[in-house]
C-alpha positions in Angstrom: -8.0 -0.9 19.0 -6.5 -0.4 15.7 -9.3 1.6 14.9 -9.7 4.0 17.8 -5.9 4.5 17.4 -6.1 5.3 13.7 -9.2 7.6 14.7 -6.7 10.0 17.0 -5.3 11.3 13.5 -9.0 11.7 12.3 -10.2 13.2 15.5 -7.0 16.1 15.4 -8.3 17.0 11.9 -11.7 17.4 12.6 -12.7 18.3 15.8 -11.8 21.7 15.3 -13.0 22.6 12.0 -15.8 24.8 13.6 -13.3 26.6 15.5 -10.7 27.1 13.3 -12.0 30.7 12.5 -12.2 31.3 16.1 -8.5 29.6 16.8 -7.2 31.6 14.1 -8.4 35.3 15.9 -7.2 34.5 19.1 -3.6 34.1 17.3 -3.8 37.3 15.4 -4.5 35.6 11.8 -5.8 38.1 9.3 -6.5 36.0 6.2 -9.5 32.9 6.6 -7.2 30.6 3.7 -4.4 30.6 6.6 -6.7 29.2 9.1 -6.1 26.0 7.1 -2.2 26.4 7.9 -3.7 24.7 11.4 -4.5 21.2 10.0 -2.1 21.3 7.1 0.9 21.6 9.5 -0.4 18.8 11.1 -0.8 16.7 8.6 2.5 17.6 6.7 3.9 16.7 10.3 2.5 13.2 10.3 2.9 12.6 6.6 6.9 13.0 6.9 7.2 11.3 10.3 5.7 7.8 8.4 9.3 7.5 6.6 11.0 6.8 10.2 8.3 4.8 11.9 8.2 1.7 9.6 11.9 0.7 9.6 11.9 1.6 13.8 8.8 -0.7 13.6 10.8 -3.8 11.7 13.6 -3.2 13.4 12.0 -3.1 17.0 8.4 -4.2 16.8 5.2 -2.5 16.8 4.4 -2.1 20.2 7.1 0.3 21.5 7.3 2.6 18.8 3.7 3.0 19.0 3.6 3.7 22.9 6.8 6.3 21.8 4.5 7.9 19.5 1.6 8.0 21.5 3.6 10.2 24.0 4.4 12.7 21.3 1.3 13.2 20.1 -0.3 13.7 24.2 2.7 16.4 24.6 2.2 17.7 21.6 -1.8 18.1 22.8 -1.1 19.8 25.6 1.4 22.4 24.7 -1.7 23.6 21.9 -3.3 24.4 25.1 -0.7 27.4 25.6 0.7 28.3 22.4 0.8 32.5 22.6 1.2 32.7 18.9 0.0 31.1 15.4 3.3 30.7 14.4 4.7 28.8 17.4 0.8 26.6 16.8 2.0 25.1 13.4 5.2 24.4 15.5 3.7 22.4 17.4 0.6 21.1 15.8 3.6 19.5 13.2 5.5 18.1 16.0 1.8 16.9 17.2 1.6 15.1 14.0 5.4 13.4 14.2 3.5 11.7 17.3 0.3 10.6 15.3 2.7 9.2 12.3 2.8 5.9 14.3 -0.9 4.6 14.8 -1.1 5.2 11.1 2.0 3.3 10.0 2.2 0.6 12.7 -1.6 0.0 12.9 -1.5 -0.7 9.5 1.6 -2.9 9.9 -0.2 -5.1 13.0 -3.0 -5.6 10.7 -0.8 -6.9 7.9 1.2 -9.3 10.4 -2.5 -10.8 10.7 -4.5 -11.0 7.5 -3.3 -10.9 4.0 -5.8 -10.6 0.6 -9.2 -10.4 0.9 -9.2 -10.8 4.8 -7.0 -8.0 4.9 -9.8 -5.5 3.1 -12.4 -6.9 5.0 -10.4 -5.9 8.1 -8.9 -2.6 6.8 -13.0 -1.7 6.0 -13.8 -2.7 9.5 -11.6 0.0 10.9 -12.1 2.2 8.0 -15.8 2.1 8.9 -14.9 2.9 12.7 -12.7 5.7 11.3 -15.3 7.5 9.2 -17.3 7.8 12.5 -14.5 9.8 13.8 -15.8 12.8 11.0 -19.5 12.5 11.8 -19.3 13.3 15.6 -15.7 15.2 15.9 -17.2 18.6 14.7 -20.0 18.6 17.0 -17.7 17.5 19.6 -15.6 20.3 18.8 -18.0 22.8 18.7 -19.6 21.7 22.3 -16.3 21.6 24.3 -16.5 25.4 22.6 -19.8 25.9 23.8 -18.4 24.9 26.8 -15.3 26.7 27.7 -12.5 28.1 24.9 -10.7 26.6 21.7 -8.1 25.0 24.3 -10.1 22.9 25.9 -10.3 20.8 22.5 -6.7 19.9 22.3 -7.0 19.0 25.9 -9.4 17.1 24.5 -7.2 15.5 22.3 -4.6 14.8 25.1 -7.1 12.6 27.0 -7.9 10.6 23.9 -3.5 9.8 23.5 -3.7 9.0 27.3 -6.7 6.7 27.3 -5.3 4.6 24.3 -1.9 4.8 25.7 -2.7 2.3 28.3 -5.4 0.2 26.2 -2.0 -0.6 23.8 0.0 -1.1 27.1 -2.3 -3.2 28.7 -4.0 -5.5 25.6 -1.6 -5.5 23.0 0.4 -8.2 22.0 3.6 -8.2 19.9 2.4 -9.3 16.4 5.5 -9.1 14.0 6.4 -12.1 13.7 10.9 -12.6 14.8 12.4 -13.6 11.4 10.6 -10.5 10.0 12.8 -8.5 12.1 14.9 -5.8 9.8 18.5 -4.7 10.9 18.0 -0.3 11.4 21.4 -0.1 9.3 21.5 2.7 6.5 21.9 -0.4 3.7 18.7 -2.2 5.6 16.3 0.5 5.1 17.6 1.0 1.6 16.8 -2.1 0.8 13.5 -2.2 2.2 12.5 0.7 1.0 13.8 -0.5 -3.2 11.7 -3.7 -2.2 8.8 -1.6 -1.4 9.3 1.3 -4.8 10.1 -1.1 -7.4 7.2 -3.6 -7.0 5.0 -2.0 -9.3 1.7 -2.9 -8.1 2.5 -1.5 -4.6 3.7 1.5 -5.8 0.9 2.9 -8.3 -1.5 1.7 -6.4 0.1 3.5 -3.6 0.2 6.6 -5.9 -3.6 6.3 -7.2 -4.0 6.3 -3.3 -2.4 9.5 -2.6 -4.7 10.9 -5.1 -7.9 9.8 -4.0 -7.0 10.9 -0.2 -6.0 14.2 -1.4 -9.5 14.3 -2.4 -10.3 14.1 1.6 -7.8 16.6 2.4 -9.5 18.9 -0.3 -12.7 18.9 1.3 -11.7 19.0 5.1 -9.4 22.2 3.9 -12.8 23.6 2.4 -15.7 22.2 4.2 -15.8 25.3 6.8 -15.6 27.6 4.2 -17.9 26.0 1.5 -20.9 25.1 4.2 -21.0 28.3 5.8 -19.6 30.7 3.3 -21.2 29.2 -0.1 -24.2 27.6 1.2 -24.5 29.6 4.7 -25.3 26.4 6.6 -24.0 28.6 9.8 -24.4 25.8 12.9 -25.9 23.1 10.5 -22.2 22.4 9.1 -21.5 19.8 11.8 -24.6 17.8 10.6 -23.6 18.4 7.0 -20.4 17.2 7.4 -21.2 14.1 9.7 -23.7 12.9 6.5 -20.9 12.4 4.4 -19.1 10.4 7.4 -21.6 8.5 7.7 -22.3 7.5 4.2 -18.3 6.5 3.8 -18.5 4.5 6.8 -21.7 2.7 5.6 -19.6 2.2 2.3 -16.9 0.9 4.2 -19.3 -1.8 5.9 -20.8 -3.1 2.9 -17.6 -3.5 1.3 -16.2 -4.9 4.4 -19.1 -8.1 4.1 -18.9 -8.2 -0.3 -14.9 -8.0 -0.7 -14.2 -11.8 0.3 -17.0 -13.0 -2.7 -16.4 -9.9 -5.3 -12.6 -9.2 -4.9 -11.0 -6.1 -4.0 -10.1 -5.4 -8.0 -13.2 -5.7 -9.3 -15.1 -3.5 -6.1 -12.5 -1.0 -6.3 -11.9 -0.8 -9.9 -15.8 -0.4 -10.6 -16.1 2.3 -7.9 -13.1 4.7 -9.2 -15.0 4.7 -12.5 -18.2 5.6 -10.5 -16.0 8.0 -8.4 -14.3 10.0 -12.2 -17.7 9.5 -13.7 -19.7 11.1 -10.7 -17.6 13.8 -10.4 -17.0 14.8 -14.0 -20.5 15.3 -14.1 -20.8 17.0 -10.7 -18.0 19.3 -12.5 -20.4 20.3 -15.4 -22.9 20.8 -13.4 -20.6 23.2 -11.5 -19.7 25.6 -14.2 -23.2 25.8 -15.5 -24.4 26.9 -12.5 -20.5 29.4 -12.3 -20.2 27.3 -8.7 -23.0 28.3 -7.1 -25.1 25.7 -7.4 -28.3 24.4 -5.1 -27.5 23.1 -2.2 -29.6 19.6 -2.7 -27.9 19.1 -5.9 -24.4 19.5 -4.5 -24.7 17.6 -1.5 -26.5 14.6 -3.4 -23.9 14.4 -5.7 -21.2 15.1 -2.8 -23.0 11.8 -1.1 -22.9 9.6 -4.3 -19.4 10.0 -4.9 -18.1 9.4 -1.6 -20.2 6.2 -0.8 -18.1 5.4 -3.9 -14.7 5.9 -2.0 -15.6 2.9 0.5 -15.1 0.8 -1.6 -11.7 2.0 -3.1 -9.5 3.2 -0.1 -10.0 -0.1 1.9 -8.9 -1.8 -1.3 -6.3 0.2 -2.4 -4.5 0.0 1.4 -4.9 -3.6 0.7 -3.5 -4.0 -2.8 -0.6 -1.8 -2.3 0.2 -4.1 1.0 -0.6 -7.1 -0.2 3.2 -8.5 -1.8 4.8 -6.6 1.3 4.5 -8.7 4.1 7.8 -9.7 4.6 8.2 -5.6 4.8 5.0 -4.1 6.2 6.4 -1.3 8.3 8.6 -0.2 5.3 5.5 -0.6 2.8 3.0 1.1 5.3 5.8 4.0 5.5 5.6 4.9 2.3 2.6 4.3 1.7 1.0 6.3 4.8 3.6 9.1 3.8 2.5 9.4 0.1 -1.0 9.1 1.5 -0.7 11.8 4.0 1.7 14.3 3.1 1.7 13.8 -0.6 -2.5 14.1 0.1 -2.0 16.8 2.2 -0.1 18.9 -0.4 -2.3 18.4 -3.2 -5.4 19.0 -1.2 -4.2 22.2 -0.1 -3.6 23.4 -3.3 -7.2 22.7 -3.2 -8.4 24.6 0.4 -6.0 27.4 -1.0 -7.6 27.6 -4.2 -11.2 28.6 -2.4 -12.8 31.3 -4.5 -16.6 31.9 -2.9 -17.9 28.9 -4.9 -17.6 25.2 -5.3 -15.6 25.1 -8.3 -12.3 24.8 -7.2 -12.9 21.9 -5.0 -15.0 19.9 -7.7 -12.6 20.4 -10.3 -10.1 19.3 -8.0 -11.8 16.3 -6.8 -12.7 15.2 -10.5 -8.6 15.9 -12.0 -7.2 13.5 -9.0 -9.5 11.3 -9.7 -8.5 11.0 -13.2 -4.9 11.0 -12.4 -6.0 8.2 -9.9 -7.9 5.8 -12.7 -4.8 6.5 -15.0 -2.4 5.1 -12.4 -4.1 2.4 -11.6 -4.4 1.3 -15.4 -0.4 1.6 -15.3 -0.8 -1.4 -11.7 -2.6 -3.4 -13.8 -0.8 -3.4 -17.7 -4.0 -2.2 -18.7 -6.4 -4.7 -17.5 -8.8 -3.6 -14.7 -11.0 -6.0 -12.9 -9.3 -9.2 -12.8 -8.2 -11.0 -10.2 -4.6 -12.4 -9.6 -5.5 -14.9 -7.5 -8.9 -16.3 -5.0 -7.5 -14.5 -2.1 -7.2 -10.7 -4.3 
């Protein structure tokens, strides 16, 4: 459950990445770079929306403020369908986001109420896994509802995905925070969850070296339309190019899912953001000998070893960053779903925006966050990476 309703935000990203070209000449957009305004919106949407929903969700549980958000995010849905201009379509693909803010925040939070440590990876690589299925099959989705009938028809799509879960959460889930975690909604209460949350350290670079690696994601979802087709003129392949990387991450996510409990989530996650800088720095000079054109096999094999590498550090980063907030999960999962989302979102559009007619911009992006990333996470640990705090982490 916690996976299908974390997919919804997944499944509003990419289901219309084939269209977006199309979506974007039916509004009267010029430019292809502003075609990305349609998911960025979004995103920024459901990146600032994470601040409110983890207080409401301390204050009043998870349940209700999930259903609440669930409803926001159908509505949202189903006015897409009749938007007359692009301009009124960020409108309310943001206010489509404010909706999708909750399953990130509070099913992270339900899953915290549950499992702490090494449990709580394994879980969060569970869903992850579930969640990188979401990119392998949304594109070809979208671009068979197009097939099909018009662009609209996808975000009606997306409105009978928020109805259907709507009544799996009404109908089969329980309340899971537990009562003396319940946080008064008082200006003086959400302060002081929120200084809990920012001044334990750990929590808060490894929610930073987070943002970085995701912005990564956003980077390449802003791109991947443009650098399949455009660069490497993939023209109806992209779907099948862009469901291989899913598919690796989410085989990444499984293996890390059934290794985390014996390994520890330092020593997988630390090892694979080296992999992650290393394989990309390479990738990089690779790039600019070949002045971003490079061949296609050679890019997408290194495309495929970096991200099986991400598997095994977003699971474990979540985990870390949530693993001392228990007492505070709906404040900690705010922050760290909105530094996650709409700091990602941000920096990976400077990334999509930064599209040239070659690889380059997106590799050298990829490889500077992730050096950013390494260097925050040396500033979590004093120093020290790969060593565990304790049997369960």
């Amino acid at each position: 459950m916690m996976a299908a309703l974390m997919a919804l935000n997944a499944l509003a990203i990419d289901i219309m990445l084939p269209g977006l070209k199309e979506i974007g000449a039916s509004l009267g957009v010029q430019s292809d770079n502003e075609h990305q305004f349609i998911i960025t919106s979004y995103v920024l949407g459901f990146g600032i929306a994470q601040l409110a929903y983890g207080p409401i969700a301390d204050r009043y549980g998870r349940k209700k403020p999930l259903l609440v958000g669930l409803v926001i995010y159908f509505i949202g849905a189903v006015c897409c369908v009749f938007v007359p201009s692009f301009t009124l379509m960020l409108a309310v693909r943001f206010f489509q986001g404010l909706g999708a803010a909750a399953t990130r925040v509070i099913s992270v939070a339900i899953v915290r109420d549950l499992y702490g440590g090494r449990k709580m990876a394994e879980i969060m690589s569970l869903i992850m896994m579930v969640f990188m299925i979401i990119p392998v099959i949304a594109p070809s989705i979208g671009q068979t509802i197009m097939l099909a009938g018009e662009w609209h028809l996808v975000f009606a799509f997306l409105g009978l995905a928020a109805f259907c879960n709507f009544f799996w959460v009404i109908f089969r889930l329980p309340e899971t925070q537990h009562s003396e975690d319940r946080v008064e909604l008082t200006p003086k209460a959400i302060v002081h969850s929120f200084h809990v949350v920012l001044s334990n350290r750990l929590a808060l670079f490894y929610t930073l070296g987070t943002t970085f690696i995701m912005a990564c994601i956003f980077g390449f979802v802003t791109s991947a339309q443009q650098v399949y087709v455009e660069v490497f003129n993939l023209g109806t392949l992209f779907p099948v190019a862009f469901a291989g990387v899913g598919i690796i991450m989410a085989c990444s996510s499984l293996i890390n899912s059934r290794i985390v409990g014996r390994i520890g989530m330092r020593r997988l996650s630390h090892g694979a953001l080296i992999g992650f800088t290393v394989t990309n720095g390479i990738w990089l000079v690779i790039d600019l000998a070949t002045n971003g054109i490079m061949p296609f096999w050679v890019f997408y094999g290194l495309f495929l070893i970096a991200w099986f590498q991400f598997g095994w550090i977003g699971p474990n980063f979540n985990a870390l960053a949530m693993e001392p907030l228990g007492h505070v999960a709906g404040a900690a999962s705010s922050i760290l779903g909105f530094a996650s989302t709409a700091g990602s979102a941000l920096l990976g559009a400077t990334i999509g925006l930064s599209f040239n007619g070659t690889t380059t911009p997106m590799i050298t992006g990829f490889f500077i966050f992730a050096v950013v990333a390494l260097g925050l996470t040396l500033i979590a640990e004093k120093g020290k990476l790969f060593q565990p705090h304790n049997p369960e982490v």
